[in-house]
C-alpha positions in Angstrom: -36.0 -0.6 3.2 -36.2 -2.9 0.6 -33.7 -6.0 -0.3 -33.3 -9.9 -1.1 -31.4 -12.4 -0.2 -31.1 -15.5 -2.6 -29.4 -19.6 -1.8 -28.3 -21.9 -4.4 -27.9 -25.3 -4.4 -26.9 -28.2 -7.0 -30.2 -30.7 -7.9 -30.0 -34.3 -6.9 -31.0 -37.4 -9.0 -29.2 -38.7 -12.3 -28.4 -35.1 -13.4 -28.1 -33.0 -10.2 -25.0 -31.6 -11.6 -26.9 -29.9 -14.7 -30.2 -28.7 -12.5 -29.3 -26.4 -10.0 -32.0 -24.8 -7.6 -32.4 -21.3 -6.3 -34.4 -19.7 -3.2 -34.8 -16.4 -3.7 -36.1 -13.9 -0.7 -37.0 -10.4 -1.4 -39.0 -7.9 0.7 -40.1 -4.2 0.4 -40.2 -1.3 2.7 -41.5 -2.3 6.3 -45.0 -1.1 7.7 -44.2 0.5 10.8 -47.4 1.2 12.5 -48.4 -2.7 12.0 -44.8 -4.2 12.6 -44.7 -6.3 9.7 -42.6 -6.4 6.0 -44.0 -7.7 2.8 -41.8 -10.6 1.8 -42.0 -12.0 -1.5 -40.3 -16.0 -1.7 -39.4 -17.5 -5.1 -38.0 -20.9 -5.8 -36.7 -22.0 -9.0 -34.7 -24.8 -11.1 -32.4 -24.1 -13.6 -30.9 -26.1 -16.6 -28.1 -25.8 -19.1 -29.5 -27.2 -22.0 -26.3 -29.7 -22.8 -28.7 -32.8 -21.6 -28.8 -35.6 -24.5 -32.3 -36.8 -23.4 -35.5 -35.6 -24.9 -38.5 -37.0 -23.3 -40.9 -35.4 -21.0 -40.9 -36.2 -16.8 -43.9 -35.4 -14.3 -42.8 -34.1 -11.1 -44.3 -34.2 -7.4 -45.3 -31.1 -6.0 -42.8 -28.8 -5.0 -43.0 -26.7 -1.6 -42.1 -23.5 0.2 -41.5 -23.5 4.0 -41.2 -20.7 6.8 -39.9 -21.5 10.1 -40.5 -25.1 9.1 -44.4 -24.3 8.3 -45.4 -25.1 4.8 -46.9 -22.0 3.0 -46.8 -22.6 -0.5 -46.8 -25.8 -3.0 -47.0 -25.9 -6.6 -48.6 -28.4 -8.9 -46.9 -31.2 -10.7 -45.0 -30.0 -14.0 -42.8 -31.2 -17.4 -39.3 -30.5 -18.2 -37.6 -30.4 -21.0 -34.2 -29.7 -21.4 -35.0 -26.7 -23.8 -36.1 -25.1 -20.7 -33.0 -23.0 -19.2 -34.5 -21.9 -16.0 -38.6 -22.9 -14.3 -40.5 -21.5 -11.3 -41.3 -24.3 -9.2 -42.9 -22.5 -6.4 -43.3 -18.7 -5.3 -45.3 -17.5 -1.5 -46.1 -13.6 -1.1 -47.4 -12.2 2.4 -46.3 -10.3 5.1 -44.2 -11.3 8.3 -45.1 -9.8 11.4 -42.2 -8.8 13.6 -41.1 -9.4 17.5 -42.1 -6.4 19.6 -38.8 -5.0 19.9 -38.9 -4.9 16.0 -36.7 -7.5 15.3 -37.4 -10.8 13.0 -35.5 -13.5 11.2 -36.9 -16.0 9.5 -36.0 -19.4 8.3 -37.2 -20.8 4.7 -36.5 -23.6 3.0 -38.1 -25.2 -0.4 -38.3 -28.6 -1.9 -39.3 -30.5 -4.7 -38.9 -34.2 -6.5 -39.4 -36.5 -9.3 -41.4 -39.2 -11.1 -38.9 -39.5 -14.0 -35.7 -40.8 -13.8 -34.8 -37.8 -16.3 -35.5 -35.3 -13.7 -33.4 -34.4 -10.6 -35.2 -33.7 -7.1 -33.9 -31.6 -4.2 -34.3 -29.0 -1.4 -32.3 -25.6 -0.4 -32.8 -23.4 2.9 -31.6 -20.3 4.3 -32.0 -18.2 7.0 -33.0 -14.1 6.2 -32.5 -11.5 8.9 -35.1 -8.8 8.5 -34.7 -5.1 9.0 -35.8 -3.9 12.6 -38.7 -1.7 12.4 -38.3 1.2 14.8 -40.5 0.4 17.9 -41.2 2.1 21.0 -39.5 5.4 22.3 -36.4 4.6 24.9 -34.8 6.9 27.4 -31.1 7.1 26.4 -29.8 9.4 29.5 -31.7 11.8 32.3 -30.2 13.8 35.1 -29.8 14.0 38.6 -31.9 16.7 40.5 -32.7 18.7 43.5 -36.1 19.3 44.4 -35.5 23.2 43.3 -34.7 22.4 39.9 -36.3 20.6 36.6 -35.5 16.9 35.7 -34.4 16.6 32.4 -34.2 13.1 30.2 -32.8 12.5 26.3 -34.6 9.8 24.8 -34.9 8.2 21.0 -38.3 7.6 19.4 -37.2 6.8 15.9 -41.0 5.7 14.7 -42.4 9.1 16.2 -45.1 7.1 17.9 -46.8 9.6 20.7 -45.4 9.4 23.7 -46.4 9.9 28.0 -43.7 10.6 29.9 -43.9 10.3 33.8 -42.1 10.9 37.3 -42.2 7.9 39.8 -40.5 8.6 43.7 -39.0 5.3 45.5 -40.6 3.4 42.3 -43.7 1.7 43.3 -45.9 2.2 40.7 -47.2 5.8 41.4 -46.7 7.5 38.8 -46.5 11.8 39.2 -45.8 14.7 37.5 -47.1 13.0 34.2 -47.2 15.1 30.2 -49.0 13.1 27.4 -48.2 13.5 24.1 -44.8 15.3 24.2 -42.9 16.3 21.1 -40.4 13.9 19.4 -37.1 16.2 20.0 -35.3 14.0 21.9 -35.1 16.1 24.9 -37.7 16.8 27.8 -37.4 19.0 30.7 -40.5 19.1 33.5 -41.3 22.4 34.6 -42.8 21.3 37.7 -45.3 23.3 39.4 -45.0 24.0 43.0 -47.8 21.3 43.6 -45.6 18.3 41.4 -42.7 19.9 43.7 -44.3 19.1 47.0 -45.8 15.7 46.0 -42.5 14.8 45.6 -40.8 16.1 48.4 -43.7 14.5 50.4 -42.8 11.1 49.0 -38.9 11.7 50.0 -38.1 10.6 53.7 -34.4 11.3 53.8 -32.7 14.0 52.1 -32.4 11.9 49.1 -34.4 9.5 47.1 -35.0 7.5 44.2 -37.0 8.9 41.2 -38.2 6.5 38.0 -38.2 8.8 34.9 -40.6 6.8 32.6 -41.9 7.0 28.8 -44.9 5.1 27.5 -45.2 4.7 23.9 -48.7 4.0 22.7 -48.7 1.6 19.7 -51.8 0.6 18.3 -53.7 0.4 21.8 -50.5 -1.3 23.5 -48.2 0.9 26.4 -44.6 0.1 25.8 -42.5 1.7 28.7 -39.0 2.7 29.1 -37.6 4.3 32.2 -34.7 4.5 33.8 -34.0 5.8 37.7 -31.9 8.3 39.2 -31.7 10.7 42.5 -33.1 13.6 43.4 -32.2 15.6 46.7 -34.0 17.7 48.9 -31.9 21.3 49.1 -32.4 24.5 51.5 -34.3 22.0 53.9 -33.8 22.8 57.3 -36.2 23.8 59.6 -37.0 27.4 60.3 -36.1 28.8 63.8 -34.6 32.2 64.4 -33.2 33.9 67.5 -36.7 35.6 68.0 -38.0 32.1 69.2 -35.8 31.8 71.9 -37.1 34.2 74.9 -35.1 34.5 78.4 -35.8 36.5 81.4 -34.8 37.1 85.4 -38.6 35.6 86.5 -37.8 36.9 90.2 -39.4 40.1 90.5 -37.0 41.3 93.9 -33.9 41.3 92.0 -35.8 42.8 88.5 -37.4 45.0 91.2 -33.5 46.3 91.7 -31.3 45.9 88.0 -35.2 47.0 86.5 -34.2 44.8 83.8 -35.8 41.1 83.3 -33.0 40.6 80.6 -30.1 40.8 83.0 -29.1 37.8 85.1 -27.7 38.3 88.1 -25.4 35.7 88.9 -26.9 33.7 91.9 -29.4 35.8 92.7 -32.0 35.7 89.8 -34.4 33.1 88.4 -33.8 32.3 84.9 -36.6 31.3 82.8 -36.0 30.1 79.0 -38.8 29.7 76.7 -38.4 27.7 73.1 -40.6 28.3 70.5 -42.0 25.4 68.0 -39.9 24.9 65.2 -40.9 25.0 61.1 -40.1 22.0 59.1 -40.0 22.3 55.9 -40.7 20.2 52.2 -42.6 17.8 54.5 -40.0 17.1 57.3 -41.2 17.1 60.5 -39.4 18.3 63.9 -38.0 15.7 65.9 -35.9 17.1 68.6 -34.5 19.6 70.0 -30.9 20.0 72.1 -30.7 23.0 74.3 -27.1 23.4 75.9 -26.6 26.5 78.2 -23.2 26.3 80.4 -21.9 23.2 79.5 -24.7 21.1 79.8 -27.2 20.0 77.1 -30.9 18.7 77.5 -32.4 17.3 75.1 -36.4 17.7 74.1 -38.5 15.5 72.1 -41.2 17.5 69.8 -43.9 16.8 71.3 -42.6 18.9 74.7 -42.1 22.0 72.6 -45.8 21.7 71.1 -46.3 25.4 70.7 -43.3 26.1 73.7 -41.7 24.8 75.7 -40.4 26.5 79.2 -37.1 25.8 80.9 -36.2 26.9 84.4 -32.7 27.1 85.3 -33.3 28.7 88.5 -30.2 30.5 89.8 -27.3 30.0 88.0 -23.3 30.3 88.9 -21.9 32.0 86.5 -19.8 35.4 86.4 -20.0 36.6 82.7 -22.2 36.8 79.4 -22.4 33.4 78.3 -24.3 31.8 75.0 -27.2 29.6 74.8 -27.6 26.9 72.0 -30.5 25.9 70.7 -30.5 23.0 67.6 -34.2 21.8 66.2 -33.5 18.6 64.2 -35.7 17.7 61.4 -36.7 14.1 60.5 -34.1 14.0 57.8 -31.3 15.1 59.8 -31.3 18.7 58.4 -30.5 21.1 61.3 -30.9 24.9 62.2 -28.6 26.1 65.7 -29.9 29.5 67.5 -27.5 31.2 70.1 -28.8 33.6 72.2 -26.4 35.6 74.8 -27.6 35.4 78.3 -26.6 38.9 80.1 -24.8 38.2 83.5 -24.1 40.6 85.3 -21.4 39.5 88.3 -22.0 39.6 92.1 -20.6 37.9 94.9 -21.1 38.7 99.0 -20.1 41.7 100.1 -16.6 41.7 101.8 -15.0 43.9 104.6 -12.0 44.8 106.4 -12.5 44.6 109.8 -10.7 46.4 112.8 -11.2 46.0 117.0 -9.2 47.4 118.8 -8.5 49.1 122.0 -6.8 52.0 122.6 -2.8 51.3 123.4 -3.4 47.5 122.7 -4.7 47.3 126.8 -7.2 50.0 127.5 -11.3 49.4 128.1 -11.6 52.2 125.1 -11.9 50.5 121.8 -12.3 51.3 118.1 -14.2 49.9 115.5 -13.7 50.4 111.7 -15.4 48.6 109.0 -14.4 49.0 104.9 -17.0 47.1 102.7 -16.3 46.3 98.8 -19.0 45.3 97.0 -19.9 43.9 93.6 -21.5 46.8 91.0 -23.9 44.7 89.4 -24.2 47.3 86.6 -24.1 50.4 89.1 -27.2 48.9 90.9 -25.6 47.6 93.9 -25.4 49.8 97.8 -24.5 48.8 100.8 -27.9 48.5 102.8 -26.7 47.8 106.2 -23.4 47.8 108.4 -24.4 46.7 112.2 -22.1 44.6 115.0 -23.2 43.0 118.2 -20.9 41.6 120.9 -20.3 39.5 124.5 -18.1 38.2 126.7 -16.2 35.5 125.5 -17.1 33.4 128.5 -21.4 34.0 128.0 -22.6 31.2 126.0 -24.7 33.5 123.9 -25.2 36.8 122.6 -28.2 39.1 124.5 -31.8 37.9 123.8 -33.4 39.8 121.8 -30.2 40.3 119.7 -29.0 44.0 119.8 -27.7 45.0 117.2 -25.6 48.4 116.8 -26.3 49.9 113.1 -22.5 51.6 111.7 -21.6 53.9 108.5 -19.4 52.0 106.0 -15.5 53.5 106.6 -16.5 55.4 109.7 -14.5 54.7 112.9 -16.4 54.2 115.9 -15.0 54.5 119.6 -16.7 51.8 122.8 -15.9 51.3 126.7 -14.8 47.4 126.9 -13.7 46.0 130.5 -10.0 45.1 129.4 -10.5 42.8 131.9 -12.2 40.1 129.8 -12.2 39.2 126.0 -15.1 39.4 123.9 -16.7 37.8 120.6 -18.3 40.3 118.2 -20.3 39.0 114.7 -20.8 41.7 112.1 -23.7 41.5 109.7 -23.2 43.4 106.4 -25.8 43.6 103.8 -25.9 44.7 100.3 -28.9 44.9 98.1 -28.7 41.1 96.9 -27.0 39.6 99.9 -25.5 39.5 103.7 -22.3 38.2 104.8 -21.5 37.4 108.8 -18.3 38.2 110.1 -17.1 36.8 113.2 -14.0 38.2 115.4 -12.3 38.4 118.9 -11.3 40.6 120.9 -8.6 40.0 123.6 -8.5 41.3 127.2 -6.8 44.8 127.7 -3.0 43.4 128.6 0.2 44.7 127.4 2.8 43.1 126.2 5.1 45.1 128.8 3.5 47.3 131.4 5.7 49.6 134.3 3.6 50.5 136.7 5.3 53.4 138.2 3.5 53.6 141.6 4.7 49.6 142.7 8.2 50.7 141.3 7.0 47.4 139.4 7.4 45.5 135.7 4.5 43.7 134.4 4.9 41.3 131.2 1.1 39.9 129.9 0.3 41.1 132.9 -0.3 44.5 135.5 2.1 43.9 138.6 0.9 43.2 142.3 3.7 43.7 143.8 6.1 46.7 145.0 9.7 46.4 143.4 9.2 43.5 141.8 9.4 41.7 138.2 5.7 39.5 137.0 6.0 37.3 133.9 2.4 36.3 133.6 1.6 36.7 137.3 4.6 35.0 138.7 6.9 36.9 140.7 10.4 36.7 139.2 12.1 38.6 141.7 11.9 36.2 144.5 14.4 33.6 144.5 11.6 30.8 144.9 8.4 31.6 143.2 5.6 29.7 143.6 5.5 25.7 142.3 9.2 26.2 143.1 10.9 22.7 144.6 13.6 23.3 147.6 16.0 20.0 148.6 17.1 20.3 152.3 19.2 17.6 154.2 17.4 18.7 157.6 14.2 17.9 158.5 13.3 21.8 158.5 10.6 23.7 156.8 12.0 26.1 154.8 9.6 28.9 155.5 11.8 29.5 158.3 14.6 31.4 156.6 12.6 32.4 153.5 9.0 33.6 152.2 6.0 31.5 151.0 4.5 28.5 152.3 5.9 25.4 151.9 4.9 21.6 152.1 7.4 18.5 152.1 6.7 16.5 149.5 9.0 13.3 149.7 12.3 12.2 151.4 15.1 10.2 149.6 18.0 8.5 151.2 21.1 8.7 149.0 24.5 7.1 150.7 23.3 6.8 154.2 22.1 11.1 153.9 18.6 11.9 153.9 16.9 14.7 151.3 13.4 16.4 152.1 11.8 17.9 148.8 9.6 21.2 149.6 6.9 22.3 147.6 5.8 26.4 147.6 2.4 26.4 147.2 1.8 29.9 147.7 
């Protein structure tokens, strides 16, 4: 780019007003690959040939400065006033510009005079310089995830080669770098799966900074550009599948019986739940895992499940299929959650109905009956054993050794029991994961109302001793004063005189003046 910029001025001295000056600044097409422009500086003095004088004047030396340097002077010279217009001074050269291409420059020029006939003065001016196209600079680049390519649009207007570079977290290090790159204002890395990792590797979180950078080589000299966005790490969590969770009934009696270790029978089995090590993945590592199984949740550091890691729950009280969670936690956060559905299978102690009981609610003959329900524990479960044993109420134990009398399920029995006395019987039923105890009583063989048709007599809760008469109990209703009975007399006469039983005087009183004996039948 070529141009020129000129000042003017008017002359000083006596006849300044007919001897303006001019600065004239001109300059040709810049040198890009040196950053410098030719610029040609001419200063000159003009007349306008009206001037009545005639004689010849000697002037000083006239000068040319740039940025108040001197860079050109010129040797003394004569004037007349025949002469319309005179170079004074003139500097060719070139101006080297800032890095960024930039560069203005002020001149100035000066001269002066011996004769009185001839003017002296000075003019300046400042000249702005094109730019000269300098280093390449990145104008926009994109966002990324570690899947994908970065992309950047950039300007390189003097077509200088270029480097371009990725930098993660910026800290001088740089990655992923392509030299010489073509001038078309757009780049994309294709990254290989190598670039890929070494950036992943530098990301701790699921996000990060990455410096895109260009260097422009000028003459020897790097000039960089760069500017920083994110990239995030994608399809990160770590890898753990149902298959590395493993659970089984570890108590080989009860596998023994459902022939199953997967199914968990509910307080009876020994569960056992082994975790395999977790995957992380784009250089995560594991580090922790939560393992919640009904309602409660333990948490395990990585170093525990180094290879596996084995959890006993032992038996567990729980009626139905129920889920357990497993969640690995990468460094980053990222997460992967396994269930796995624990089979329960449901059993509780056996239960019965129970029945003692002698024949017309009083007789020594007595039936037993016992009904048994049971859980099915997926069609596995029997009844293994039905057996009773009993005393009298008043021994303080049962027989030693035990004796025990084995019975069917829902098959009635029939024993001889003295309805004398009342007795204690346990029964012990078994299934094939458990035994329940039942205790009962019987009570002694008396009816409610019995007529014993021989003593013409009437037992209630009792048999009758006596002939004609009515026993609540064992007291004899039908005598007028049954025994414990209380008799007042107002004579000093034992009563057993003019009735039956035996009676004792218990106190006297003396109520107005008379005298009453209290008797007491004792038998």
């Amino acid at each position: 780019m070529a141009g020129s910029v000129s000042f003017s001025k008017a002359s000083d001295g006596q006849h300044g007003s007919h001897y303006p000056q001019t600065l004239t600044v001109s300059y040709d097409n810049y040198d890009v690959s040196n950053n410098r422009t030719y610029v040609r500086i001419v200063y000159q003095r003009s007349t306008d040939n009206q001037s009545s004088y005639y004689n010849y004047g000697y002037a000083n030396p006239s000068q040319i400065s740039i940025d108040g340097s001197q860079v050109a002077s010129a040797t003394p010279y004569s004037a007349h006033r025949t002469q319309v217009t005179q170079t004074l001074c003139s500097w060719e050269g070139y101006i080297y510009h800032n890095n960024d291409g930039t560069k203005s420059i002020n001149v100035s020029a000066s001269f002066s005079s011996s004769s009185p006939n001839l003017s002296s003065g000075s003019v300046s001016g400042t000249v702005q310089l094109p730019t000269i196209p300098r280093e390449a600079k990145i104008t926009s680049a994109s966002n990324f995830n570690d899947e994908g390519n970065p992309t950047m649009n950039f300007s390189n207007p003097a077509g200088f080669s270029m480097n371009v570079w990725l930098e993660p977290n910026p800290n001088g290090t740089h990655l992923c770098i392509r030299e010489n790159i073509s001038n078309t204002g757009t780049y994309t890395w294709n990254l290989t799966e190598t670039e890929r990792n070494q950036l992943r590797q530098a990301c701790s979180g699921n996000s990060c900074t990455i410096r895109y950078g260009i260097y422009t080589n000028i003459n020897g000299t790097q000039y960089a550009s760069y500017v920083d966005k994110t990239m995030t790490i994608v399809n990160g969590n770590p890898t753990f599948t149902s298959s590395d969770v493993i659970y089984q009934d570890i108590d080989s009696s009860i596998v023994a019986i459902t022939g199953d270790n997967q199914k968990i029978v509910r307080n009876n089995s020994n569960l056992a739940v082994r975790i395999a090590e977790a995957t992380a993945n784009k250089y995560a590592s594991i580090s922790k895992y939560e393992v919640t199984f009904n309602g409660e949740t333990q948490t395990l550091n990585a170093s525990s499940v180094s290879g596996y890691c084995a959890i006993n729950y032992g038996t567990v009280n729980i009626s139905q299929d129920t889920t357990l969670s497993v969640k690995v936690i990468d460094s980053r956060g990222n997460y992967t959650t396994v269930n796995k559905t624990i089979t329960i299978l449901d059993w509780v102690l056996p239960s019965a109905v129970l029945s003692v009981k002698r024949l017309n609610n009083y007789e020594d003959n007595t039936k037993i009956k016992v009904q048994t329900t049971i859980s099915s524990v997926d069609n596995k479960n029997a009844i293994t054993s039905i057996k009773y044993r009993y005393k009298r109420t008043t021994d303080a134990s049962y027989p030693t050794p035990a004796s025990y009398t084995t019975i069917n399920d829902n098959t009635e029995y029939e024993i001889v029991l003295n309805k004398l006395y009342s007795f204690d019987f346990q029964f012990v039923i078994q299934d094939k994961f458990g035994t329940k105890t039942y205790n009962l009583t019987l009570a002694k063989g008396i009816p409610i109302m019995f007529i014993d048709v021989l003593l013409k007599s009437v037992g209630i809760n009792c048999f009758p001793t006596k002939e004609n008469a009515l026993e609540v109990e064992g007291y004899d209703f039908t005598e007028i004063h049954p025994v414990n009975s209380v008799l007042v007399t107002s004579t000093n006469v034992n009563p057993m005189s003019s009735t039956s039983g035996t009676w004792v005087l218990l106190t006297t009183q003396t109520i107005n003046n008379v005298t009453l004996y209290y008797w007491n039948r004792t038998e």
